[in-house]
N, C-alpha and C positions, 0 to 999 in steps of 0.2 A: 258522277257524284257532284253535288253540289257544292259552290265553296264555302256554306257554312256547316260542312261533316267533321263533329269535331277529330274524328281521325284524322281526314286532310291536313285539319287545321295542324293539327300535332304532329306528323309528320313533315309538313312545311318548315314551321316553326323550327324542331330538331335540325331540318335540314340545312337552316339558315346560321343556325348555331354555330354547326360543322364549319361551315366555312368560314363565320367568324373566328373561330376559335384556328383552324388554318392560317387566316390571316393575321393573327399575331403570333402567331410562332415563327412567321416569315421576318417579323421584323428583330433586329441588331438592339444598337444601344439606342439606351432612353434616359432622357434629362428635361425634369422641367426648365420653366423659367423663360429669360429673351436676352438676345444676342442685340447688344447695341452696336453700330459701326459710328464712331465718331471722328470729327475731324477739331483740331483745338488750334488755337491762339497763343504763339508762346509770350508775349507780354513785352516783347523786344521792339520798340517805335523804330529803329530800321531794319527790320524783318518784312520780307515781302508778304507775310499771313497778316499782319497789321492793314497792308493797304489792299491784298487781292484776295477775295473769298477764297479763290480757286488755287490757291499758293498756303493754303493753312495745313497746317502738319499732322501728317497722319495718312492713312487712317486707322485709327485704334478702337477693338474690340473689348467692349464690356459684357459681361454675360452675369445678368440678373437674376436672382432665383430667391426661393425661400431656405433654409437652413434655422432648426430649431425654434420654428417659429415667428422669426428676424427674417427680415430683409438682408441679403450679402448680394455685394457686386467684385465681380472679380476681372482684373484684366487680364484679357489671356493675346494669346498669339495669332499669325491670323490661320496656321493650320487648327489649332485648337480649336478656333470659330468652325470653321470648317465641317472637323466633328458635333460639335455640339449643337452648330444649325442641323445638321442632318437628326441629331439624338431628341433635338426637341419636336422638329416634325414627326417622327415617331413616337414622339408622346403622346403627340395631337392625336396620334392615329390612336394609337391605345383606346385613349379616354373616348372617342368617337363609336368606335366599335365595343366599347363597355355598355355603351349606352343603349347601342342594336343591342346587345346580346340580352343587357336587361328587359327592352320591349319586347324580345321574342319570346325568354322566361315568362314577362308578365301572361303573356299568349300562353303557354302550354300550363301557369297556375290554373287561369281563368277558365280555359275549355276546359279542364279535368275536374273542379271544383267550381260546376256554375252556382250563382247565386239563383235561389227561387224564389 
């Protein structure tokens, strides 16, 4: 068979789907947004974060995200970070494989209803 049969094609397509669709059921939690790790300056002129980058306090996680539209940052813990680095790569993943699934869809619209 050729590979422009559009059975091929559709069956491909379906097949690619499948295992998209496998591949997000695989994943856990999911959170947009970004994980900041920061280190700060307490403001104290005999404090060793005053005079040595490497001596500045912390480090402390913010975790950025949208919520109603607004910008929120929220500081969290570092197991927290923890979770939510992992939730947001899984989001990534998400929105990734949304995007295969919709190029596969657009495949099985397009072979089934060609344009003449």
């Amino acid at each position: 068979m050729a590979r422009t049969d559009p059975e091929l094609i559709l069956k491909l397509a379906r097949q690619r789907i499948a295992r998209i669709q496998e591949q997000i059921r695989t994943l856990d939690d999911l959170a947009s947004g970004t994980l900041a790790r920061r280190t700060k300056l307490c403001g104290r002129p005999g404090c060793r974060c005053a005079r040595d980058q490497g001596a500045r306090h912390g480090p402390y996680y913010e975790w950025g995200r949208m919520k109603n539209g607004r910008l929120v940052n929220r500081m969290v813990s570092t197991q927290e970070a923890i979770l939510i680095r992992h939730a947001i790569a899984n989001y990534r993943a998400v929105r990734r494989l949304l995007r295969a699934w919709e190029v596969q869809t657009t495949r099985v619209i397009e072979t089934q209803n060609p344009r003449k």
